[in-house]
C-alpha positions in Angstrom: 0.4 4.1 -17.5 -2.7 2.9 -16.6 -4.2 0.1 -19.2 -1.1 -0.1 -21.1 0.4 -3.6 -22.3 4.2 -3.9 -21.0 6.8 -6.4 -22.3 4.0 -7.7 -24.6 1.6 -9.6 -22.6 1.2 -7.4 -19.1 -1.8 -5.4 -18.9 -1.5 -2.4 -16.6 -5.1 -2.4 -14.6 -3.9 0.3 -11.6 -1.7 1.8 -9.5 -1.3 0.5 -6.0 1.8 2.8 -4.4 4.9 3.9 -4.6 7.8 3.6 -2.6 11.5 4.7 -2.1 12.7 2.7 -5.7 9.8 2.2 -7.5 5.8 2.4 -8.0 4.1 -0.5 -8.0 1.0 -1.4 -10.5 -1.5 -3.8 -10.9 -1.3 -5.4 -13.9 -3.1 -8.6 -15.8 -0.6 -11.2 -17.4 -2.8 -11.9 -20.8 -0.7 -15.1 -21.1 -1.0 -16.8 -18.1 -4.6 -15.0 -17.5 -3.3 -14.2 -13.6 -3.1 -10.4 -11.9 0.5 -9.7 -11.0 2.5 -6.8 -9.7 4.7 -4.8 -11.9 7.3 -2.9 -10.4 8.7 -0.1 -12.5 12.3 1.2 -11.0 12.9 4.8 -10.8 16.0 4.6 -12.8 16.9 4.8 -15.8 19.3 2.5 -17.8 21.0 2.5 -21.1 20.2 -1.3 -21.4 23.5 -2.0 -23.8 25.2 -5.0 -23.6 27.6 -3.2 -21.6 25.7 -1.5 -19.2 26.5 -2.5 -16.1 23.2 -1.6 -14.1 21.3 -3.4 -16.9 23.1 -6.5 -15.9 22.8 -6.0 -12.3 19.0 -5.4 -12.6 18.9 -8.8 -14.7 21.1 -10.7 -12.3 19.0 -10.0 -9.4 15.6 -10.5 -10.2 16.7 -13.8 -11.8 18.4 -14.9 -8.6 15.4 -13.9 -6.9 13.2 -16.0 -9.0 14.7 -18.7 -8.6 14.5 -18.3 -4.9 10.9 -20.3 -3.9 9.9 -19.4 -0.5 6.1 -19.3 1.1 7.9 -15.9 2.9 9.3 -14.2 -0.3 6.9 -12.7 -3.2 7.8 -14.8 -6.3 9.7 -12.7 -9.0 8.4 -13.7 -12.5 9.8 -11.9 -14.8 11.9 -8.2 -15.8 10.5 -6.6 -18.9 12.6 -3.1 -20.0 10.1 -0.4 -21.4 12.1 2.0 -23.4 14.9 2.6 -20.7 12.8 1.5 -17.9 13.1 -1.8 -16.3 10.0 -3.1 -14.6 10.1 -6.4 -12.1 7.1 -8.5 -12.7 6.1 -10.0 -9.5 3.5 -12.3 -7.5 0.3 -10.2 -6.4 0.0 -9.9 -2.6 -3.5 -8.4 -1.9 -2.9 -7.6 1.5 -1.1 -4.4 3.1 2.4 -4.0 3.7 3.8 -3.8 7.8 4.4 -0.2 6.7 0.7 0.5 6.2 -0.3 -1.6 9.1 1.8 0.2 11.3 0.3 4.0 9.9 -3.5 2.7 10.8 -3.0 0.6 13.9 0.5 1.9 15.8 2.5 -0.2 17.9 2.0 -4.2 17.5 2.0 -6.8 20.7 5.0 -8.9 21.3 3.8 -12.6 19.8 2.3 -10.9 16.9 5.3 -9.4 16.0 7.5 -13.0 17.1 5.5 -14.9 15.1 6.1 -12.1 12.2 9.7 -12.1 13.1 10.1 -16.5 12.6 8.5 -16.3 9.6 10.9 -13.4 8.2 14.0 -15.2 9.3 13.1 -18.6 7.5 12.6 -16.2 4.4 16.0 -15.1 5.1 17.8 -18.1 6.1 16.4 -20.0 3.1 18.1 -16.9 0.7 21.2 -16.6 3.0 21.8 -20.3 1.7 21.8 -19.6 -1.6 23.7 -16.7 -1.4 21.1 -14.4 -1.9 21.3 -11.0 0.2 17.9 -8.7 0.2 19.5 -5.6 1.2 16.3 -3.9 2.0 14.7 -5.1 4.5 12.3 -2.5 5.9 8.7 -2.5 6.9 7.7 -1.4 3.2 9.0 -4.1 2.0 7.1 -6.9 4.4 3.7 -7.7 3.1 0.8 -9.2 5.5 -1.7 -11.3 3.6 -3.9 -13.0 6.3 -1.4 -15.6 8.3 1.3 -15.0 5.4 4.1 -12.9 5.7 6.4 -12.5 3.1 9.3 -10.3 2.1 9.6 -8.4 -1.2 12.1 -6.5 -3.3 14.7 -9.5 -3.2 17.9 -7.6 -4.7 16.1 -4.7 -6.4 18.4 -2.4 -4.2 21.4 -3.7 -5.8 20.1 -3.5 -9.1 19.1 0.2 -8.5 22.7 1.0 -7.5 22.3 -0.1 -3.6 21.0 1.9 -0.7 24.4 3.2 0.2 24.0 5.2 -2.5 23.2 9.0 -2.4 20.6 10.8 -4.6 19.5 14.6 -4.7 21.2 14.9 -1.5 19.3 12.0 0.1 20.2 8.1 0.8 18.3 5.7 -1.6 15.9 4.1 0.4 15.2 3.8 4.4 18.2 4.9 6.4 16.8 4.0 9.9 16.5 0.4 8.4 20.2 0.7 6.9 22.8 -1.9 9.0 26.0 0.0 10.4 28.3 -1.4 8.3 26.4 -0.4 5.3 26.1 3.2 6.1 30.5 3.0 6.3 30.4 1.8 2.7 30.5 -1.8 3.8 28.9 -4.6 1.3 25.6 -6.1 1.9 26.0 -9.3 3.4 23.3 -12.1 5.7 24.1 -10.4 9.1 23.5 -6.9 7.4 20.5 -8.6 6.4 19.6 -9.3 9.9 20.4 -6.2 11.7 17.7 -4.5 9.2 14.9 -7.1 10.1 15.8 -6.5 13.7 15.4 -2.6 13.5 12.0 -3.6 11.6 10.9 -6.1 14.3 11.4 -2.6 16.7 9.7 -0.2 14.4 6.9 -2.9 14.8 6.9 -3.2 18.7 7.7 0.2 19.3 5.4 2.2 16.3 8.8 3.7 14.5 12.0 2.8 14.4 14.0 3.1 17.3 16.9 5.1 15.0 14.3 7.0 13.3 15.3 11.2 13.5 14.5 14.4 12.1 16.4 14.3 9.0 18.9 11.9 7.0 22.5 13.0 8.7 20.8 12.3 12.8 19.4 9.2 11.3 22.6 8.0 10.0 24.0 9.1 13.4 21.9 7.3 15.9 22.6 4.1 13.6 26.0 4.4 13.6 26.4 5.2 17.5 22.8 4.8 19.3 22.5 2.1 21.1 18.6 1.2 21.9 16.6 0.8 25.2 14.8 -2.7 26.0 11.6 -2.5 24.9 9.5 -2.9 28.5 6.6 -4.4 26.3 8.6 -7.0 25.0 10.4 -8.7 27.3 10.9 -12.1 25.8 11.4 -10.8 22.1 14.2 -8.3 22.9 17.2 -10.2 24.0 17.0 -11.6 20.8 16.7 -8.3 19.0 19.5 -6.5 20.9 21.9 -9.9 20.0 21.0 -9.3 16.3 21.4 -4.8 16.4 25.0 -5.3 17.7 27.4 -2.8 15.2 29.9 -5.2 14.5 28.2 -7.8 12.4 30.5 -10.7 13.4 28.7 -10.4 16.7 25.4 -11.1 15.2 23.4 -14.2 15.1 23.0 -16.2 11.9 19.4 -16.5 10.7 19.7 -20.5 11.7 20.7 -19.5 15.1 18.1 -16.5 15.1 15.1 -18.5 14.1 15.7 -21.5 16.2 16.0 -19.1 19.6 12.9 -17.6 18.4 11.2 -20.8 17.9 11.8 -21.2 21.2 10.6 -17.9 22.3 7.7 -18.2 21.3 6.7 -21.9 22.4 4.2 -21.3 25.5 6.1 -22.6 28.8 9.6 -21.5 26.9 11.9 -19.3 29.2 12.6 -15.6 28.5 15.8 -15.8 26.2 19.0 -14.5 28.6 21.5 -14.5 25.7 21.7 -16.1 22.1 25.3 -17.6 22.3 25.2 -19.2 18.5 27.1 -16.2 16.9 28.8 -17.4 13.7 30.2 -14.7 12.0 28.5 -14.5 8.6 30.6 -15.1 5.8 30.2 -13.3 2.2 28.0 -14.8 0.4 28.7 -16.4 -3.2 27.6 -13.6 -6.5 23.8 -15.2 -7.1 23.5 -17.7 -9.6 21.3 -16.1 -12.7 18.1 -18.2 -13.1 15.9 -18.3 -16.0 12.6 -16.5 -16.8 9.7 -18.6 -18.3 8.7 -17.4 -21.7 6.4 -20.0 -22.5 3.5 -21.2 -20.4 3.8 -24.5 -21.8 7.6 -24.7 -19.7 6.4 -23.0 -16.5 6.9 -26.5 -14.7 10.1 -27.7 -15.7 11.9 -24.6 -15.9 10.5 -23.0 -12.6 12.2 -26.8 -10.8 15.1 -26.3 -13.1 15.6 -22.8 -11.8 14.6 -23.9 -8.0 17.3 -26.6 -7.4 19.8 -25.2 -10.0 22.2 -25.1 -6.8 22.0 -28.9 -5.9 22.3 -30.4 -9.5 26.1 -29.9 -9.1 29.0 -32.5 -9.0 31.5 -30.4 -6.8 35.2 -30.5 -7.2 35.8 -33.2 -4.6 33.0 -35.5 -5.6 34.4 -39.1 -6.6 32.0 -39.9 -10.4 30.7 -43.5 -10.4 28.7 -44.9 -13.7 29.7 -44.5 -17.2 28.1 -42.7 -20.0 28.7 -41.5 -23.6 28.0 -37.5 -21.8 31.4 -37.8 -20.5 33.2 -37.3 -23.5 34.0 -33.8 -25.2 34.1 -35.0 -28.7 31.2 -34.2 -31.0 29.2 -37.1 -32.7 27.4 -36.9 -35.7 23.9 -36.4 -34.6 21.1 -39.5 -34.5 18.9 -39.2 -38.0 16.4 -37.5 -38.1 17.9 -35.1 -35.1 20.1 -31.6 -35.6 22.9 -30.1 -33.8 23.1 -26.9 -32.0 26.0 -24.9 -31.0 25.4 -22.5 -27.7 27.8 -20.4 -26.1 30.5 -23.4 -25.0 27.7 -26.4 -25.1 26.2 -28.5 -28.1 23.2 -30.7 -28.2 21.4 -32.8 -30.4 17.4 -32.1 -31.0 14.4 -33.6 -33.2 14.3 -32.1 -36.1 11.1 -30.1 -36.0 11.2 -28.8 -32.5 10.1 -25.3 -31.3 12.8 -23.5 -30.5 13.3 -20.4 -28.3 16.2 -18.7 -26.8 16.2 -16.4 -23.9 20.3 -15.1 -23.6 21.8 -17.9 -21.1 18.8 -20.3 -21.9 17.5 -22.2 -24.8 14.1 -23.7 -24.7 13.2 -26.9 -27.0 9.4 -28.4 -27.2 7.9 -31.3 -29.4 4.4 -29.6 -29.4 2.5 -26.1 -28.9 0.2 -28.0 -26.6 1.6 -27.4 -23.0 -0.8 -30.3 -21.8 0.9 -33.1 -23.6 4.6 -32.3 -25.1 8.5 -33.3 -24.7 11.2 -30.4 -23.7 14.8 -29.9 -23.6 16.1 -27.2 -21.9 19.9 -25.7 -21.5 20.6 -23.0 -18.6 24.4 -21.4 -18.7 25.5 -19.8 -15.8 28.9 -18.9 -13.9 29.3 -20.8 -10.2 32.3 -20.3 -7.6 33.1 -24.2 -7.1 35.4 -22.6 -3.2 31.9 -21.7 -1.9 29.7 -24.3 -2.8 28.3 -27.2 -0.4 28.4 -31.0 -1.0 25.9 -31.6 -3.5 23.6 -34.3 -1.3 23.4 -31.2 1.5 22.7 -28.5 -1.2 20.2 -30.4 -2.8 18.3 -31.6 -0.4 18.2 -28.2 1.3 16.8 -26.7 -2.1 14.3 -30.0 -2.2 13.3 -28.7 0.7 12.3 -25.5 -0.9 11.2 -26.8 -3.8 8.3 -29.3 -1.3 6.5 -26.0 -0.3 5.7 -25.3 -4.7 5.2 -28.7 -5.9 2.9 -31.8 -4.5 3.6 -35.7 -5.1 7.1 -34.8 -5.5 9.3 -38.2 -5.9 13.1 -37.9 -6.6 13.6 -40.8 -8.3 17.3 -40.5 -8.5 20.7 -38.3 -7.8 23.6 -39.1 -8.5 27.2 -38.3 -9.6 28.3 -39.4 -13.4 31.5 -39.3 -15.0 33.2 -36.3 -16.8 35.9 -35.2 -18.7 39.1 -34.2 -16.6 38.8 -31.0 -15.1 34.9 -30.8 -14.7 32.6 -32.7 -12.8 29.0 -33.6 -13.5 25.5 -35.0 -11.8 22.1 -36.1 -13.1 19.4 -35.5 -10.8 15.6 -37.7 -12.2 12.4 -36.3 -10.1 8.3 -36.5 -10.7 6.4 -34.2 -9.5 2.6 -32.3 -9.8 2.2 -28.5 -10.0 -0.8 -26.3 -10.4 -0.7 -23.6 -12.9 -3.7 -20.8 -13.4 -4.6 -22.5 -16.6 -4.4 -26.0 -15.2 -2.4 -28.8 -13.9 1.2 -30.6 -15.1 2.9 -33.8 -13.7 6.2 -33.5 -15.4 8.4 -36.5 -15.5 12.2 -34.1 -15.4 15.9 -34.9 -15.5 18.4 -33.0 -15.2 21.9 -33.3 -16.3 24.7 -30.7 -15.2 28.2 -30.3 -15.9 30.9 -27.9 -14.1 33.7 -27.1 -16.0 37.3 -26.5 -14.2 36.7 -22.7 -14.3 33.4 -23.4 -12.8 31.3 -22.6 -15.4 27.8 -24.9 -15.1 25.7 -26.0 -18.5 22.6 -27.6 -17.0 20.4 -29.6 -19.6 17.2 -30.6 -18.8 14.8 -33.0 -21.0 10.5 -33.8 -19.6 7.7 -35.3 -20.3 4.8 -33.4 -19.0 1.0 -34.0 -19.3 -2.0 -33.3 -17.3 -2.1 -37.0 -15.7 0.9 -39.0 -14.3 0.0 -42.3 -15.8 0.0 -40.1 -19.6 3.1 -38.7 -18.4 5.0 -42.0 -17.6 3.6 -43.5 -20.6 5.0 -40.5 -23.0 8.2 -40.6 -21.3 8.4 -44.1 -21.9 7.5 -44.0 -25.7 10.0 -41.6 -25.9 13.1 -42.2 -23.8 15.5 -43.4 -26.6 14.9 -39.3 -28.0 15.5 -38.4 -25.0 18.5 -40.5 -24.2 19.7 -39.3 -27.7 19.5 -35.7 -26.8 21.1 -36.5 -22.9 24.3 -38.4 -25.2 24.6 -36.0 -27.6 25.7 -32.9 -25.0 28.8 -31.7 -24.9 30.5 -29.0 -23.1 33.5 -27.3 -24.1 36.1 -27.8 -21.5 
């Protein structure tokens, strides 16, 4: 496969392993002019529109990309080569946990603490999105200098889950596999946790403490063994033997998790006698789908778009203040010189003479070729559960705080609720911001506009001004905010 272009603009340079889905490549991204790692999964799909792997494959790399963590690989694209789907991935040069456990053995207790705090915040900061790794393992924890960050994000369930048997073996690493997964049980946060304890183990200890001759004892000792303390760890393992309990309503959250390990690891802190913070987990909401980035010239915007699609949302319950023509379902005519296009239950209003690109739930709008100086409007569709989401000031500000370790001179300028229609609900959300790109900088100048429908379907439009320099930025956005107010008034949602 070796120096072969994938999906059009990946470059395959080498391979660099292979593990229990997939074999990982180096690859060049000819667009972006950046290496990146392609993941081709060792299954094959039909890809149909009614394939329901396809979909699954799709649905979790795109909730994984828009999950921006400093401990979780970035997911930038999935690319399907005949019937082969391959994820398209941040590069981490340095080795996985695995590897580092084959060449040096067992690791000391704060190294693998320090590990450990960093994993959880990885965790808790998906856990509140609703997104569920399901493969935590030491394969799937890569070491880059101080970094550690978690790969894979959701790759299990798009593969058909780990649960799942094939030629007479368990997809993936059973010793790493939470009880209540190997009983058939969903993959939830605490199953989550129980795998990154088992790995925080295999890290102390050299191998995994349920680790057996073949597949069936393995299985066994995870269902029924219950570990020794680990004499070399004294501190570390009350914490690990809170979060290995079999009945996952007994295990910590990652919040509670991550704060007692904070502790832990502080240097007059006490050894940990118990973690009493046990909330039982509860299942978390189907991920939100979030957009891929054809274009370079919308990297910014859509990668914000994507990263604080959660907290753009009026939720049922919300009281709209403010007035505005975006309320109303009725179609005006469009402004001259604009046209009208009709998505799958939206309509908006664009310049005449805008580039135009769609990408299934998304459709991508751009005065100009140029990345460095252009206008963009920008519609996301995606299906939301209204019952499980947060208040939209906590959920935002909780994916703001996210979205603070990708962006510098971030300013939100503005949130608020706006009216709607009856039966939906609707919030505008006005930021600044810098980000550095390979080929250069952006300051985009975004606002975001999203509407939930009663059945809790959310249309989220977006219209920017982005150049190179934040003074050219404010000035374009200012030359051009009645377009931009045209194309914010002339959206429409079907109720």
């Amino acid at each position: 496969m070796a120096d072969r272009l994938v999906g059009g603009r990946y470059r395959i340079l080498a391979r660099l392993g292979q593990g229990g889905m997939g074999v990982v490549w180096r690859a060049h991204d000819e667009l972006l002019r950046r290496d990146v790692a392609v993941k081709e999964l060792h299954v094959r799909l039909g890809w149909g529109a009614d394939d329901a792997s396809a979909r699954g494959v799709l649905r979790e790399a795109r909730a994984a990309a828009g999950l921006r963590h400093p401990g979780v690989v970035a997911v930038h694209d999935v690319v399907v080569e005949g019937s082969s789907p391959l994820i398209v991935m941040e590069l981490v040069e340095g080795p996985s946990l695995a590897q580092v456990l084959k060449s040096e053995g067992s690791l000391p207790e704060t190294r693998v603490a320090t590990m450990g705090l960093r994993l959880l915040r990885a965790l808790e900061a998906a856990h509140r999105r609703g997104i569920v790794h399901r493969d935590v393992k030491p394969a799937n924890v890569m070491l880059d200098g101080d970094r550690v960050v978690l790969t894979d994000f959701g790759i299990a369930a798009g593969v058909g889950d780990t649960t799942v048997t094939d030629a007479g073996g368990v997809l993936g690493s059973p010793e790493y596999l939470a009880p209540e997964r190997v009983n058939g049980g969903a993959a939830t946060p605490a199953s989550d946790l129980w795998s990154l304890a088992a790995t925080l183990c295999a890290a102390l200890r050299g191998v995994s403490p349920f680790q057996r001759s073949d597949t069936q004892a393995t299985l066994a000792a995870v269902l029924t063994y219950e570990p020794p303390p680990i004499p070399q760890a004294p501190r570390l393992w009350p914490l690990l033997n809170a979060l290995l309990r079999k009945d996952p309503r007994e295990r910590p959250t990652a919040t509670a998790a991550s704060a007692a390990l904070a502790l832990m690891i502080e240097p007059d802190a006490e050894p940990l006698e118990s973690v009493t913070d046990h909330v039982e987990p509860l299942p978390p909401p189907p991920p939100h789908p979030r957009g891929r980035r054809p274009m370079a010239a919308l990297v910014a915007v859509c990668v914000l778009a994507a990263a604080t699609v959660a907290g753009l949302v009026a939720f049922p319950g919300t009281t709209p203040v403010g007035g505005s023509a975006r309320g109303s379902t009725t179609l005006p005519p469009p402004p001259p010189g604009f046209e009208t296009y009709h998505g799958d239950g939206f309509s908006v209003a664009v310049p005449e003479g805008w580039l135009k690109e769609s990408d299934g739930s998304e459709v991508f709008w751009t005065s100009s070729a140029n990345s460095e100086n252009s206008l963009i409007a920008h519609v996301m569709t995606w299906e939301q559960r209204p019952s499980n989401a947060m208040s939209i000031l906590t959920e935002f500000e909780e994916t703001e705080f996210a979205t603070l370790d990708v962006y510098s001179n971030y300013e939100r300028l503005r949130l608020e609720d706006r009216t709607a229609p009856d039966g939906m609900t609707c919030a505008e959300l006005e930021v600044t911001y810098h980000v550095s790109l390979p080929e250069g900088q952006l300051d985009p100048h975004d606002l975001l506009h999203a509407v939930v429908t009663e059945d809790g379907r959310v249309h989220l439009l977006s219209v920017a001004a982005q150049t190179v320099d934040p003074g050219t930025t404010e000035q374009l956005w200012q030359q051009n905010k009645a377009d931009l107010a045209a194309i914010l008034d002339s959206f429409r949602v079907d109720p």
